[in-house]
matplotlib code that plots the C-alpha trace (Angstrom):
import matplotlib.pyplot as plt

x = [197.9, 199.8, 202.2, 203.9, 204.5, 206.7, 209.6, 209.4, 209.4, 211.5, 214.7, 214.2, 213.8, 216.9, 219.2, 218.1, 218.2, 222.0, 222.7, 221.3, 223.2, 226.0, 229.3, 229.4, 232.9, 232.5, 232.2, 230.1, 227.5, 226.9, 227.4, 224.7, 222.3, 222.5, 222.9, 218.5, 217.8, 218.5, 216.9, 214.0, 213.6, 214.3, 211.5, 209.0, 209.6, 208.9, 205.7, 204.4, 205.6, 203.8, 201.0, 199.9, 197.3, 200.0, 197.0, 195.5, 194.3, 196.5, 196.7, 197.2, 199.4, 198.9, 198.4, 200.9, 197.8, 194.3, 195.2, 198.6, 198.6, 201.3, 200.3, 201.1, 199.7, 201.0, 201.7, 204.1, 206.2, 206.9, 207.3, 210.2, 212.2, 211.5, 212.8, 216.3, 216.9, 216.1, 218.5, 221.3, 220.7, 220.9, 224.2, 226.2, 225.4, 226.7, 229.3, 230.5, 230.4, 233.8, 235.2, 235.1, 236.8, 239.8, 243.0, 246.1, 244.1, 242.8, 239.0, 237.1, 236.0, 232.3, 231.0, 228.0, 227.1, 227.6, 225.0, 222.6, 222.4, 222.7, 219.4, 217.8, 218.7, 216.7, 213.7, 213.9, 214.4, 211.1, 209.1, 209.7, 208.9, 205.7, 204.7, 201.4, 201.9, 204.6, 204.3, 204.9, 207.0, 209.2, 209.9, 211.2, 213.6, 214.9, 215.4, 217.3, 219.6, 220.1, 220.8, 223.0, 225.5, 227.1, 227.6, 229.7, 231.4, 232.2, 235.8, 236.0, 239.2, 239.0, 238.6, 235.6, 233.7, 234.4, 232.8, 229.6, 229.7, 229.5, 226.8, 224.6, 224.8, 224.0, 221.6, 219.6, 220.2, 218.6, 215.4, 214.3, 213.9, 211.9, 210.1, 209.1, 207.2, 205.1, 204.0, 203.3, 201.6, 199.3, 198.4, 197.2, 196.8, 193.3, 195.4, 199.2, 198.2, 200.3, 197.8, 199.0, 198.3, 199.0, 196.9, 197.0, 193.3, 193.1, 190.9, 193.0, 196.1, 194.9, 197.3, 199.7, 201.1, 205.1, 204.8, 203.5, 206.9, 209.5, 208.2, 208.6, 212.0, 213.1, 211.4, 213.2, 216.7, 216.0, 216.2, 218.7, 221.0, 220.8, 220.8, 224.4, 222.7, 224.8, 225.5, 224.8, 226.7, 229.9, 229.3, 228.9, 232.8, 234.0, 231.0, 232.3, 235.9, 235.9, 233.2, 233.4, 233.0, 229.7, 228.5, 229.5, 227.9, 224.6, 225.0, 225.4, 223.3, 220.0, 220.1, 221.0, 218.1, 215.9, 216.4, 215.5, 212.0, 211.3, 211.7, 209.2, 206.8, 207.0, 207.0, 204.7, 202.1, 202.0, 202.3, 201.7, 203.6, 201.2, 201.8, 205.4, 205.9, 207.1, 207.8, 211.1, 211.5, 211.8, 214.0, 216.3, 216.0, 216.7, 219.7, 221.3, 221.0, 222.8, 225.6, 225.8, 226.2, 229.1, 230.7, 230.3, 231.8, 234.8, 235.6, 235.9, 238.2, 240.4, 240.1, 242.8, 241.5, 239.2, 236.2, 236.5, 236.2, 233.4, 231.7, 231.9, 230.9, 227.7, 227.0, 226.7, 225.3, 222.3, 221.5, 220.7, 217.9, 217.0, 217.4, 215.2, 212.4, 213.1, 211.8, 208.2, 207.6, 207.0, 209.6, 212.2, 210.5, 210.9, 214.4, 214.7, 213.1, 215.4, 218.4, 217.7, 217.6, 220.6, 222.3, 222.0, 223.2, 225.8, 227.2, 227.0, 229.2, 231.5, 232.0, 232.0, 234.9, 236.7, 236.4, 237.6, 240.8, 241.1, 240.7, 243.0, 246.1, 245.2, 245.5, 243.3, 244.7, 244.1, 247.7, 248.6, 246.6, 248.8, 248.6, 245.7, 244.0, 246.8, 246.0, 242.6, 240.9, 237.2, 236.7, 238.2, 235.7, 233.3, 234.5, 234.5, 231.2, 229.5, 231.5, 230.8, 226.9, 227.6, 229.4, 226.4, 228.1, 225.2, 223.8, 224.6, 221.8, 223.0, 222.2, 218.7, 217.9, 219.8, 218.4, 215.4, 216.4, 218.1, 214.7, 212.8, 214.8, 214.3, 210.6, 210.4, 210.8, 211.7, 213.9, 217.4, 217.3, 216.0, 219.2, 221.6, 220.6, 221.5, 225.3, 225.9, 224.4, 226.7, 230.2, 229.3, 229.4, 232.8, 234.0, 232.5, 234.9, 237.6, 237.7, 236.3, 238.3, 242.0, 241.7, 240.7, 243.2, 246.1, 245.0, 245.0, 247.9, 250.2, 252.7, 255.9, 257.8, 255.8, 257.1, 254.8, 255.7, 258.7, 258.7, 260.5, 263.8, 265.5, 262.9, 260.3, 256.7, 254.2, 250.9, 248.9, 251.4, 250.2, 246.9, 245.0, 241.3, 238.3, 236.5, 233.6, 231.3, 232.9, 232.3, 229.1, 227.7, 229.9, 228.7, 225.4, 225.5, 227.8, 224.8, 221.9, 223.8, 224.7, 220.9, 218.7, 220.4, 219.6, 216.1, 214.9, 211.1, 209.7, 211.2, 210.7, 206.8, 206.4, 207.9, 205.8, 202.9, 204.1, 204.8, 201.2, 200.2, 202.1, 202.0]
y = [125.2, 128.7, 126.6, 125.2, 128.9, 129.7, 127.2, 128.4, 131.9, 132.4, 131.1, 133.1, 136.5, 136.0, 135.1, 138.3, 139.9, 138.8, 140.2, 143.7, 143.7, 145.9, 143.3, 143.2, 143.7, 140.6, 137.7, 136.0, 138.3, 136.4, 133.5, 133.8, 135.0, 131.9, 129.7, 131.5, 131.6, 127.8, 126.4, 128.6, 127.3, 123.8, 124.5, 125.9, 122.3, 120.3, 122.1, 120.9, 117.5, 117.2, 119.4, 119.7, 116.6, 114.3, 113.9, 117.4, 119.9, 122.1, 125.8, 127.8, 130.9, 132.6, 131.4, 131.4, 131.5, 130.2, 126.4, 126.4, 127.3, 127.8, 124.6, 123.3, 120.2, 118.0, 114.3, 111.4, 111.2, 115.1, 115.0, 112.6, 114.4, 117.6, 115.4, 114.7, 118.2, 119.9, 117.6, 117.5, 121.5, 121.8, 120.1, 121.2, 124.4, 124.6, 122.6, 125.7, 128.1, 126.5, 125.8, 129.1, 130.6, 133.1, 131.3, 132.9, 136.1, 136.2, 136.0, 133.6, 136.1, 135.5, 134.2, 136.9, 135.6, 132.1, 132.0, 133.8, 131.3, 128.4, 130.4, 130.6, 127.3, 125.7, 127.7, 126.4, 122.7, 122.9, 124.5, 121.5, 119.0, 120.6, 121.0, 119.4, 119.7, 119.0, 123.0, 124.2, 121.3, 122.4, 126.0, 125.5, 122.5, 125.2, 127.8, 124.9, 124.7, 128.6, 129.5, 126.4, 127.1, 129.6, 127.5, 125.7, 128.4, 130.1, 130.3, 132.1, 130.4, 129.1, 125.4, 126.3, 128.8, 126.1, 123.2, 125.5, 126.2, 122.5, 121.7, 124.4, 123.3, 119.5, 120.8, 122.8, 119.9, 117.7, 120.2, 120.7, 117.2, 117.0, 120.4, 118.6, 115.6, 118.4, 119.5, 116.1, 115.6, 118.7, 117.9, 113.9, 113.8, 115.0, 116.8, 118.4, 117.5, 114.7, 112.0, 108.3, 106.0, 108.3, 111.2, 110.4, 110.0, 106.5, 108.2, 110.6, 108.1, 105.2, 104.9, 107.7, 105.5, 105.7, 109.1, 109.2, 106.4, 108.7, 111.8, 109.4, 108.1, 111.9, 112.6, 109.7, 111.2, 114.6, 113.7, 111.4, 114.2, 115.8, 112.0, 111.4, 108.3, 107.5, 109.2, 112.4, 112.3, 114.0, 117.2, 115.4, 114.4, 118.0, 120.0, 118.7, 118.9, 122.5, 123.3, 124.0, 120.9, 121.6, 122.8, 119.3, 117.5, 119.2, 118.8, 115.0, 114.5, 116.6, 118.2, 115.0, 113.6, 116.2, 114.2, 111.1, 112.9, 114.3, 110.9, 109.5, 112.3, 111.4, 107.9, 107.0, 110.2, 111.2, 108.8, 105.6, 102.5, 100.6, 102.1, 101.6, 98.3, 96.1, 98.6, 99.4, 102.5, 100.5, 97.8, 100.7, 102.5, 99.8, 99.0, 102.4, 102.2, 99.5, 100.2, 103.8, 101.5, 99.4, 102.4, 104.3, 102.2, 100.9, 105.2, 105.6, 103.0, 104.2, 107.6, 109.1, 112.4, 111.8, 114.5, 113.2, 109.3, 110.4, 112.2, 109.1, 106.9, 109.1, 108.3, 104.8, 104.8, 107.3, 104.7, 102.0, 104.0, 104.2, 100.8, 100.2, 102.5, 101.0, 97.9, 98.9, 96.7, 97.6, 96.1, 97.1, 101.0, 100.4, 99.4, 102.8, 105.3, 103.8, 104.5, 107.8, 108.3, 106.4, 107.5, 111.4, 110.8, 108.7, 111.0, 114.3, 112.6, 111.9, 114.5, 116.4, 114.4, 115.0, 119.0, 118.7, 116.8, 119.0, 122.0, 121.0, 119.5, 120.4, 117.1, 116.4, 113.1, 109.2, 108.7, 111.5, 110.2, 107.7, 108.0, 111.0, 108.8, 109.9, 113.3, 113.7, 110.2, 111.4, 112.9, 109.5, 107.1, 109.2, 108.6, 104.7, 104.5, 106.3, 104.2, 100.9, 102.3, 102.8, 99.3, 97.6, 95.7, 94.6, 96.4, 99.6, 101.5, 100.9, 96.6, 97.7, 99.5, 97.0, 94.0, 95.2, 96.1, 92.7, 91.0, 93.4, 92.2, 88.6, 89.4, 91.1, 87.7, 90.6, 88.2, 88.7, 91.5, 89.7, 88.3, 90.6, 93.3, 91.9, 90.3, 94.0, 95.8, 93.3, 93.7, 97.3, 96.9, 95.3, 97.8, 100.5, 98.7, 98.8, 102.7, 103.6, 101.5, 102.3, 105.5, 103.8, 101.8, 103.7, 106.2, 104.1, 101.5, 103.3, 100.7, 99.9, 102.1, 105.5, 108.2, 110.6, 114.5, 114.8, 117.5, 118.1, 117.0, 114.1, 113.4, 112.9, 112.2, 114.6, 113.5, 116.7, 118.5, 116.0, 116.2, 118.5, 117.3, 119.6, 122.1, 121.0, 122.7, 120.3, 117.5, 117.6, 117.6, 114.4, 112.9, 113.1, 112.4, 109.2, 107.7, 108.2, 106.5, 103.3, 104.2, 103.5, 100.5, 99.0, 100.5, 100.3, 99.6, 103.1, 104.3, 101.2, 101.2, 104.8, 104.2, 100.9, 103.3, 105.4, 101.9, 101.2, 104.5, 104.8, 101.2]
z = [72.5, 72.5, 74.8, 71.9, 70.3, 73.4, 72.6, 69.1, 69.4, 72.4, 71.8, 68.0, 69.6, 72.2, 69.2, 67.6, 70.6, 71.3, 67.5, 68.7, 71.8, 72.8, 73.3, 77.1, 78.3, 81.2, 79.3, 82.1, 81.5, 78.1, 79.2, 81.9, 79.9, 77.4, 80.4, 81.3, 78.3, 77.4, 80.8, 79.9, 76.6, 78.0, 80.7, 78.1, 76.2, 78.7, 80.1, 76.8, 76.7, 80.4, 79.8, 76.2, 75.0, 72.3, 70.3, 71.1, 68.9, 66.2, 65.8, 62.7, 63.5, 60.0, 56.4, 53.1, 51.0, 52.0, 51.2, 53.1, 57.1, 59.2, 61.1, 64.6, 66.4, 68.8, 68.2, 70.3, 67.5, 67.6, 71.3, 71.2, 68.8, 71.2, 74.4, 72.1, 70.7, 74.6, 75.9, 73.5, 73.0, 76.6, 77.9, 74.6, 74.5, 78.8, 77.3, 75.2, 77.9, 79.0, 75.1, 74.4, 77.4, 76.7, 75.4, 76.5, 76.9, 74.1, 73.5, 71.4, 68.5, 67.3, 70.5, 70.6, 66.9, 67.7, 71.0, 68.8, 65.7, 68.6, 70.0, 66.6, 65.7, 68.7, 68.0, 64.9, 65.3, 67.9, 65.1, 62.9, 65.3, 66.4, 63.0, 61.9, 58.0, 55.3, 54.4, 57.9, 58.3, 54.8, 55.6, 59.1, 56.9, 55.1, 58.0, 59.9, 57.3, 56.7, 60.6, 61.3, 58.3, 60.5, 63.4, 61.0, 59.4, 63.0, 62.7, 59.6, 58.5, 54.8, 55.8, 57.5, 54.6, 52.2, 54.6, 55.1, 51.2, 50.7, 53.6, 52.0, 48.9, 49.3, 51.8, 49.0, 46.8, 48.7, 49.9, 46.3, 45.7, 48.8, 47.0, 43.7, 45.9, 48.0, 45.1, 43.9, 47.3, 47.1, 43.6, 44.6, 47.8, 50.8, 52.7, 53.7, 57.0, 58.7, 58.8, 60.0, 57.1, 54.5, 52.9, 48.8, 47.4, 45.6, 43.0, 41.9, 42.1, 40.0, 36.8, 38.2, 40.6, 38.7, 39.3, 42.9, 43.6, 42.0, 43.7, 47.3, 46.4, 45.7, 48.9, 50.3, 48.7, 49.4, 53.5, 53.2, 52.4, 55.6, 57.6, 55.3, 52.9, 50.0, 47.9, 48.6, 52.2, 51.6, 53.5, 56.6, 57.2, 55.8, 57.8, 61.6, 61.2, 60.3, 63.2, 66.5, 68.6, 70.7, 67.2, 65.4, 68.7, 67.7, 63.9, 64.1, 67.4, 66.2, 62.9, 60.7, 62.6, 60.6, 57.7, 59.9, 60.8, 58.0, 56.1, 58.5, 58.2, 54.4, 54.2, 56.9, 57.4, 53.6, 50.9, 53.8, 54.4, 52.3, 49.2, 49.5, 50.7, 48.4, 45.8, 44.0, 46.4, 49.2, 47.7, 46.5, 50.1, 51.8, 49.5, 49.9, 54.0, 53.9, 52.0, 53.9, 57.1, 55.5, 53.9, 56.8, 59.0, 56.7, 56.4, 59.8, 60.3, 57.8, 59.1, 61.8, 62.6, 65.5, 64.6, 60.9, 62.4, 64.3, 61.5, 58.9, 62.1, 62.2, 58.4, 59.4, 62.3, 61.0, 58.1, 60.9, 61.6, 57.9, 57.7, 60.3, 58.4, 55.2, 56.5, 57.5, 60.3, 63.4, 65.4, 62.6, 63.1, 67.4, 66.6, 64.4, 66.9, 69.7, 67.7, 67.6, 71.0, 72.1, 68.9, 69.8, 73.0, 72.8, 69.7, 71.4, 74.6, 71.4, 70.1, 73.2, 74.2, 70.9, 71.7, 75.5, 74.2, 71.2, 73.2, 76.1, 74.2, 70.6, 69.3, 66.9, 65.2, 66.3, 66.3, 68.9, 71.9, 73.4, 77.0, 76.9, 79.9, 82.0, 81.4, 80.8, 82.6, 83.5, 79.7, 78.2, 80.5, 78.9, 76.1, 76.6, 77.8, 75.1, 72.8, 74.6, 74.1, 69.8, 69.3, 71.1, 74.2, 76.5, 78.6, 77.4, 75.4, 71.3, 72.1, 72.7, 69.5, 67.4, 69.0, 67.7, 64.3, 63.6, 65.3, 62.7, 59.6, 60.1, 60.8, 57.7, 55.7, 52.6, 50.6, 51.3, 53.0, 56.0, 56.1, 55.1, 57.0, 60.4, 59.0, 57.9, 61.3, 62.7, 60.9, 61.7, 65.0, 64.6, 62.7, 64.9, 68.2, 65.9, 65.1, 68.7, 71.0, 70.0, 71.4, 74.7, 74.6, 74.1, 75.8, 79.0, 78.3, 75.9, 75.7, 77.4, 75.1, 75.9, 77.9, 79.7, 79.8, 82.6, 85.3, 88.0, 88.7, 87.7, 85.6, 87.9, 87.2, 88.8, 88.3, 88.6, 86.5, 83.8, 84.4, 81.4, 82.7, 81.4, 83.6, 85.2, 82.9, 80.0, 82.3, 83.5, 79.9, 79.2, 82.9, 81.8, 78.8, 79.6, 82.6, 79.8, 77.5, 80.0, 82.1, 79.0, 78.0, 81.4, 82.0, 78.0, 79.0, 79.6, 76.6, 74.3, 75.5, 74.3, 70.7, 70.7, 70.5, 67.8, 66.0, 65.9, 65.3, 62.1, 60.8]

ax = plt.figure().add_subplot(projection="3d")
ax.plot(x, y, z, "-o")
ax.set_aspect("equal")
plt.show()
């Protein structure tokens, strides 16, 4: 069981090792000692996932007080979330190794700092998902939040402080509503352990069950915050603008999902499905997804600078999954757990993208990427698959998970929302191919009235003098990113097997 304490623990002492050390005058030498560092982490993670029992037992590495351990234990649903965040922490953080190169001589200032909160941050993200109770669970929430502000506010310029100002304060907003139900929790329920079916003592519950809802719907509130659910989302669009692109891939590819576990972890292990189904909290839950999905989407398409479009598109597209959870049924919860997969993937290549054209032409707006497929025409396939994946087109992974979330809904037979959920999910997706294909478009046929850059003589067109493409170590990221996004749309049963087990485990 120490196996788990490596992942944690390692990446955590090389961030604060990369504070202590001396700047090294070679860049490269930094670069290859995040490059070890990350694989090593990566490794450690999946030794566990192949190694460790899923069901196995936990470990207590210290105690708060004598009723609240520092708790791990391994669990499928934990392991998933580790398989996302190792993959997506992986590929962007190689991915950065290129974005931060010296421009025009001059070197990217805070790189040092930034590799050591992107170290920190990991460590964190696999405390939380091997954590085995809300306490443990809670305080590596919080530390998340802490270390990743200054990913966001890495380039010091004012747009930047005042986006990180704004993430931490919804972020605090939204963890002590999530604060008042562990208390609530601790005070009626067996256990803080995560226990399938719920841990709240019917004894102790009878005639306080108002009280037991409200503290789940702030619960329910509190997470949604950091998964971007109406109405407490507006840090999401002003966090990823202002940060650096690999850092906004892993903000809207891994650390929204937090809010995503976390909700699970509350709805599902603590107060149980049971207790909420058919309640007012899940009518209202349920109610707010959806509207983040339509608002979401309509945002986007409204929006022309491309991270900003991205980061509203990831509002939407995260309450899908909360749609899917909202439901409790197990197809709908299948659907949900897919999503996140595909979704993390398929968002990191986007935003990944974003940064290589940002940080090869320095356009940041819609409008200015007529003709960028002449230019830049591996990074925009990328581009167009990942986004062929997020509208849903068959057989691309996004048609999988929401196949299974519109079969969900109608399974539900909740009155009108069996309906409704699946005409939303799918004006969505219309909306999602009309804010994510234009750039496709005219990025590959920018009209007859277009003129490319001219070189040469004469006005001749050379086609490698036009040609911006990013360095291989921004393309292999996207690459990969790009075939798991198309791959698990087309090969869906491994993975749709192992979330059918967590299903039934947690419903």
């Amino acid at each position: 069981m120490s196996a788990m304490l490596f992942p944690i623990l390692f990446p955590i002492a090389a961030g604060l090792l990369l504070f202590v050390m001396k700047e090294p005058k070679n860049r490269k030498v930094l670069t290859y000692l995040t490059g070890i560092g990350l694989l090593v982490t990566g490794g450690s993670v999946a030794y566990v996932l192949t190694h460790v029992p899923a069901e196995g037992q936990g470990m207590t590495l210290f105690r708060l007080t004598k009723a609240l351990p520092v708790y791990f234990k391994p669990d499928r649903l934990g392991f998933l979330f580790a398989a996302v965040v190792t993959v997506v922490w992986i590929l962007a953080g190689f991915f950065c190794f290129s974005y931060m190169e010296p421009h025009k001589g001059k070197r990217e200032e805070g790189e040092k700092r930034f590799y050591g909160f992107y170290f920190i941050v990991y460590g964190i993200l696999n405390g939380l998902v091997f954590s085995g109770n809300l306490v443990t669970f809670y305080m590596f929430y919080e530390m998340m939040t802490l270390f990743s502000v200054p990913l966001v506010l890495h380039t010091g310029n004012r747009e930047a402080v005042m986006a990180g100002l704004k993430y931490l304060f919804y972020s605090f907003c939204g963890a002590y509503m999530v604060l008042f139900g562990l208390y609530i929790l601790y005070r009626y329920g067996n256990t803080l352990t995560f226990t399938a079916g719920g841990v709240l003592n019917p004894e102790m519950v009878a005639g306080k069950e108002g009280l037991l809802l409200a503290a789940a719907f702030l619960m329910i509130l509190g997470f949604g915050v950091k998964a971007g659910m109406f109405p407490l989302h507006a840090w999401l669009p002003t966090a990823h603008p202002a940060a650096p692109a690999p850092a906004s891939a892993a903000l809207s590819a891994v650390i929204v999902k937090a809010g995503v576990f976390g909700m699970i972890r509350v709805v599902y292990d603590m107060f149980g499905a049971d207790f909420i189904r058919g309640t007012w909290v899940q009518t209202v839950w349920m109610s707010l997804a959806l509207l983040t999905v339509f608002m979401g989407s309509m945002l986007a398409f409204r929006e022309n600078v491309l991270k900003k479009r991205l980061a509203y598109s990831t509002v939407s597209q995260l309450s899908y999954i909360l749609f899917g959870l909202a439901l409790l049924q197990p197809t709908a919860m299948e659907g949900a757990l897919l999503h996140v997969v595909y979704h993390a993937f398929i968002k990191c290549a986007l935003f990944l993208a974003a940064g290589a054209i940002i940080h090869k032409t320095g356009k940041t707006k819609v409008d200015g990427l007529r003709g960028i497929g002449k230019q830049m025409p591996v990074t925009l396939w990328c581009y167009t698959v990942a986004s062929l994946a997020l509208i849903g087109i068959p057989p691309a992974s996004g048609f999988i998970s929401k196949w299974y979330l519109a079969q969900g809904a109608l399974d539900s037979g909740i009155p009108v929302f069996s309906w409704l959920g699946p005409v939303v999910l799918l004006v969505s997706a219309l909306l999602t191919a009309g804010y994510l294909l234009p750039v496709t478009m005219r990025g590959f046929f920018p009209g007859s009235g277009y003129r490319y850059p001219e070189e040469g003589e004469k006005g001749k067109k050379l086609f490698f003098s036009l040609t911006k493409e990013a360095s291989p170590l921004m393309l292999v990221p996207l690459l990969v990113l790009a075939v798991l996004a198309a791959a698990l749309g087309m090969f869906p049963n491994p993975l749709a097997d192992y979330v059918s087990g967590i299903a039934a485990e947690l419903l």
